[in-house]
N, C-alpha and C positions, 0 to 999 in steps of 0.2 A: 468549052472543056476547061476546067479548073482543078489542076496538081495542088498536092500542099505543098509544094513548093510554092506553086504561084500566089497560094493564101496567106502565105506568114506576111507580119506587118515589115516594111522599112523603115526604119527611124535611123535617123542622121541624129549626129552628137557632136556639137560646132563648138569651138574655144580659141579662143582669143589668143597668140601668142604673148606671152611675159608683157599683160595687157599695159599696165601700166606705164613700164620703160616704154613699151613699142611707142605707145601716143607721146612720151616726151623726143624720141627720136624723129617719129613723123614729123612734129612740129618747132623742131632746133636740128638744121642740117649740121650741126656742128657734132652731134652727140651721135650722127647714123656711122652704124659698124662700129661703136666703143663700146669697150665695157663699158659701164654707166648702171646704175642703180637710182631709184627712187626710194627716200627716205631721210636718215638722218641720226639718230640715236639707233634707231634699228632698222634693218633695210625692209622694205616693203614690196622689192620687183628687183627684176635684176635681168640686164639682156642676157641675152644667149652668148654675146660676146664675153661677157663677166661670170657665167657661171661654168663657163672653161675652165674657171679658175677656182672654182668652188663656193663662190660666192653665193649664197643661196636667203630665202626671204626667213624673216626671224632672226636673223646674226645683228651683231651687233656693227654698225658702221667700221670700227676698232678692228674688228675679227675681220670684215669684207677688205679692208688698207694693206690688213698685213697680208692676203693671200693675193690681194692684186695692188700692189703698190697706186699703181697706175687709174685706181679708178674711179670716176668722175662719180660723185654721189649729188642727186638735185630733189627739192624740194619737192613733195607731192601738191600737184594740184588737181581736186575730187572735184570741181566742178569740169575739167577739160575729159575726164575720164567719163562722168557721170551723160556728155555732153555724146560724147564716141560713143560709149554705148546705147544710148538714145537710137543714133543713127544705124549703127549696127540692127538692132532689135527692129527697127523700121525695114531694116530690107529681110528678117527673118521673117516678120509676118505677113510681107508683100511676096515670102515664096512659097510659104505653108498657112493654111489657116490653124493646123496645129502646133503649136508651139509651146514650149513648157519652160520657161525661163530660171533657171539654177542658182545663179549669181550674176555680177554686172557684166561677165566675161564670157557665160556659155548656156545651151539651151539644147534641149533636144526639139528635133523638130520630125511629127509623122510627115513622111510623104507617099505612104501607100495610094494615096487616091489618085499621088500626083502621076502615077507611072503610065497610065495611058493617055494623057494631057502631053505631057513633056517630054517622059521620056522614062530609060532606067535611072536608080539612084543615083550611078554614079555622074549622069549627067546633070542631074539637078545640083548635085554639089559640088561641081565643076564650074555651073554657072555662079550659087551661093560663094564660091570661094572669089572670081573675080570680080561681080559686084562691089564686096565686102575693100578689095584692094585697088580697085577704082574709083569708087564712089565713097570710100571713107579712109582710105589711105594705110591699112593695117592688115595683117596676117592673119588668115582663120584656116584653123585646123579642122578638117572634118574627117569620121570615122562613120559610114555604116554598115548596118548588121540587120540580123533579126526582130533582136530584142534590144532595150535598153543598156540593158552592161554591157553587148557585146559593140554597142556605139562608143560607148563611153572607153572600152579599153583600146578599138580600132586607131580613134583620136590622140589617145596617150602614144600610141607604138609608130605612130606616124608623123609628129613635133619634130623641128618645129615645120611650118607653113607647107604642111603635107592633106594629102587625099589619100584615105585605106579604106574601101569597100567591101566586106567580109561577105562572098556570093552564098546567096541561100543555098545549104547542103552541103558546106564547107567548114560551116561554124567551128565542129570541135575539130577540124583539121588547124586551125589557124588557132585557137583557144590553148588546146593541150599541150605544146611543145614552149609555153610561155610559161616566167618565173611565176611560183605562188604569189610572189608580191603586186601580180597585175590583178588578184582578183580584189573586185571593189570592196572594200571591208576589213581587208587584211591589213591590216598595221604590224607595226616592228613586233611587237609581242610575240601576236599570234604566228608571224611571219619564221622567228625565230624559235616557236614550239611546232612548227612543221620541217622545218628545218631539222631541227633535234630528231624527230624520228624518224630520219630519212627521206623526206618528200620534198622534194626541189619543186619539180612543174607540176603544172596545174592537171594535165593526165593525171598523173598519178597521185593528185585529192579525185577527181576522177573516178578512177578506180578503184577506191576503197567504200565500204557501205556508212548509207549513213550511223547508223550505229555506231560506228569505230569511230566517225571521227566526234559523235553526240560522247562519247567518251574521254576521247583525249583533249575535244577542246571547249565545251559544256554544249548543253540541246541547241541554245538559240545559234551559236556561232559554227555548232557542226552543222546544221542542216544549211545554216545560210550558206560558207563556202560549197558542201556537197549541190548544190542548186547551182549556182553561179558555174563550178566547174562542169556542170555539163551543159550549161545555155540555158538553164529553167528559169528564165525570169519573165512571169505574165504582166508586169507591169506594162501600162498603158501610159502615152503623154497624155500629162492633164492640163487640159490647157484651161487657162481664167483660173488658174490655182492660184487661191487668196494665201501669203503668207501668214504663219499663226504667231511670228512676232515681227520686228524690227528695234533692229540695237544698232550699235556703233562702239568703236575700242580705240583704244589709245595705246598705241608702243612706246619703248624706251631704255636705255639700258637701266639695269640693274643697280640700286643703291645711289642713282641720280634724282630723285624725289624725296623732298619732306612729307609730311601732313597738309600740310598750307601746300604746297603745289599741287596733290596727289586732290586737294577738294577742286582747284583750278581746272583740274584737267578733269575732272568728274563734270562741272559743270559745262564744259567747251562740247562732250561728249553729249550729256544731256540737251544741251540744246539742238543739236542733230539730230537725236531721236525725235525727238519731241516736235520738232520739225516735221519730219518724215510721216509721222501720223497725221498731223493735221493735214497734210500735202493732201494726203490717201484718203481724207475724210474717216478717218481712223480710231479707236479706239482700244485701252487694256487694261485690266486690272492687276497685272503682275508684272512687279518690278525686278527685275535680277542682276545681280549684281556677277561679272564674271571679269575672274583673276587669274594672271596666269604667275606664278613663284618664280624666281630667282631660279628654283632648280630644274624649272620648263615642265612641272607638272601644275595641271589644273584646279580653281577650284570656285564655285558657286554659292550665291545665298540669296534668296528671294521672299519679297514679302507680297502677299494678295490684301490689294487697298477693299475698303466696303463699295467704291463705286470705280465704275472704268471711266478712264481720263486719259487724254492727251495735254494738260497742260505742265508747261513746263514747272513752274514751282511745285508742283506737287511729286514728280515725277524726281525731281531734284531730292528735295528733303528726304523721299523714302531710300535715295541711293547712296546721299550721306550716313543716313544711319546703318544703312547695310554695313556702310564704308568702317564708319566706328566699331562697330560693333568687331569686325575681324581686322582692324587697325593692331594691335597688339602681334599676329603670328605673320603682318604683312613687315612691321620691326623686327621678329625672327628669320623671318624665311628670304627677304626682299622678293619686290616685283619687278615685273618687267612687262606687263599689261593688265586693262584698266579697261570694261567693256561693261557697258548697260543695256541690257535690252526690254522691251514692254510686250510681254505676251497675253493669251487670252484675248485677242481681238476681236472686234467686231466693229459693225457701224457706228459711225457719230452721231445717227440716228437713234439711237437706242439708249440714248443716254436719259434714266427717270431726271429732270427735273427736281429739286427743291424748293420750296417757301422761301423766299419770294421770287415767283419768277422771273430773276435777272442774271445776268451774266455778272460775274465778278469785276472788280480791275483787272484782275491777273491776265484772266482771257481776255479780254479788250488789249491789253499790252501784247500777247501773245499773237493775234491778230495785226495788231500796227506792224510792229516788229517783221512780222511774214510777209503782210503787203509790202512793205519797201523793201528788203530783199529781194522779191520776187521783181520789182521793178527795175531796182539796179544795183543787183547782184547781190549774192552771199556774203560777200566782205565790206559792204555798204554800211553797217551798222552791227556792233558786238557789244557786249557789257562789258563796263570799266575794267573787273579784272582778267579780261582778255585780251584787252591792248595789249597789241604788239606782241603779242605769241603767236609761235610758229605752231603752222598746223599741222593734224599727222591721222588723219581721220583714216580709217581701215571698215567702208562694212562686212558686217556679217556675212555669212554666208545666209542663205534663207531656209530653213527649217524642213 
């Protein structure tokens, strides 16, 4: 005998706490229970200890000092991170064969099949959460629900190193009496235009029809919060979801870049992309160039090459010129990030050939370059003008 109750999926929505700091804590007893940040010009994490204080990601080192006198700011290192969640993601998929990985820090994971194997949810993500702080020494946050967003908000309301299980038939018990701001989508804007018309919680987008709100806040963004506040989200985990690009960014405060550094760091960034694809057997024909202003609004510019490539020179050259090209309003406006990404993917397989069938130097260089990193390590070999520069690599989020 099968209720709909019993039929709706479980998906668990796992996250890493303040992943970054947590691994530099893990591994310098000296930094567990401080405030402490990761970064530098701009902070990149920040423990739970330091954001007592307000210290939060995107400030400016300067801005994190003066609200915590006291706090310790360390260097990012993206291979120790890249390294933890390797490990992490090795015990998601040893709990679920579904698994849908987000960013280096969180994933949803179905466990409908798992529940007469193991158990209820909430035991599966009882065991998920001590593994994860036995066996790799870090805090995971787990939320589940129904559906996808209600994992995903379960996980936020439960931070840090918490369990919140939203029982089937509960949902909008546990949904509606929560800030508009928890629903996924809502940023400070729209946040602020619900607000104006009186709507604090999520009930009460709720309760109004989609129409009213396809009016006050336009079609696409009224029907999306109307859907989310009542638990309408049919999305499934997809799992072996290929990303449709891979980029890298660079922070920094404001007004501390020339030209000639702003290429330096273009290229440091380039190379990690360009990395990242050949890793993946990878390929793309569009290059994008993304900027974040002095005044923390956004902005992009992309060129589609005639053939898809992963080689770094080329990849390079098209993001300089992007670079020149909007050089002028980046002298008006200043920056404060610097981000490349290569979309339009597909295999390295697919790449037509040219007259004469050889491979370039480039990629031959491109190639060496990889193999000896890969054998002893990422900082084993850089180009001259990256000597001795501090790294500050940030990925993407995945698309």
């Amino acid at each position: 005998m099968c209720s709909m109750i019993k039929d709706r999926k479980r998906i668990l929505h796992a996250d890493l706490d303040a992943f970054y700091a947590s691994v530099e804590q893990r591994d310098d007893p000296r930094l567990a229970k401080k405030a402490m940040a990761v970064g530098g010009g701009v902070i990149l994490a920040a423990s739970y200890q330091a954001r007592r204080f307000g210290v939060r990601t995107a400030m400016t080192g300067r801005q994190a000092k003066e609200l915590c006198p006291h706090l310790i700011i360390v260097e990012p290192r993206m291979e120790a991170y890249t390294e933890a969640s390797r490990a992490v993601f090795e015990i998601f998929d040893d709990t679920s064969p579904n698994v849908e990985g987000l960013s280096i820090d969180e994933a949803f994971l179905d466990v409908t099949g798992l529940l007469r194997l193991v158990g209820p949810d909430a035991v599966i993500a009882k065991r998920l959460r001590e593994r994860v702080s036995s066996e790799v020494g870090l805090a995971l946050s787990v939320g589940g629900g129904s559906t996808k967003f209600l994992a995903k908000v379960a996980s936020a309301v439960c931070k840090p190193d918490g369990l919140l299980i939203v029982p089937a038939g509960g949902e909008l018990d546990f949904l509606h009496p929560l800030p508009v701001g928890r629903l996924w989508g809502v940023g400070p804007v729209t946040e602020a235009a619900l607000l104006n018309l009186g709507i604090n919680t999520v009930g009460e987008v709720a309760s109004l029809t989609p129409t009213v709100l396809e009016t006050k806040l336009g079609k696409a963004s009224g029907r999306h919060i109307y859907a989310l506040a009542n638990n309408l989200d049919p999305r499934s985990v997809e799992v072996g979801r290929r990303r449709r690009s891979v980029g890298s960014q660079r922070s920094f405060p404001a007004g501390s870049i020339d030209r000639h550094e702003a290429r330096h760091i273009m290229l440091e960034v380039v190379e990690r992309v360009a990395r990242r694809l050949r890793a993946g057997s990878r390929v793309g024909r569009t290059v994008v160039l993304r900027i974040r202003f002095a005044d923390f609004t956004n902005a992009t510019r992309s060129r589609t090459l005639t053939e898809s490539t992963n080689e770094t020179a080329t990849v390079l050259s098209t993001s300089l010129e992007l670079l020149d090209g909007v050089w002028p309003e980046v002298v008006d406006r200043g920056v404060t990030r610097l981000g490349v990404a290569v979309s339009g993917l597909e295999d390295d397989d697919a790449i037509q050939l040219t007259l004469p069938f050889s491979k370039h130097d480039h990629q031959r260089l491109d190639a060496a370059v990889d193999s000896i990193r890969d054998r002893f390590g990422i900082a084993s070999m850089t180009r001259a003008p990256l000597v001795d520069r501090p790294v500050g690599d940030m990925p993407l989020l995945p698309d």
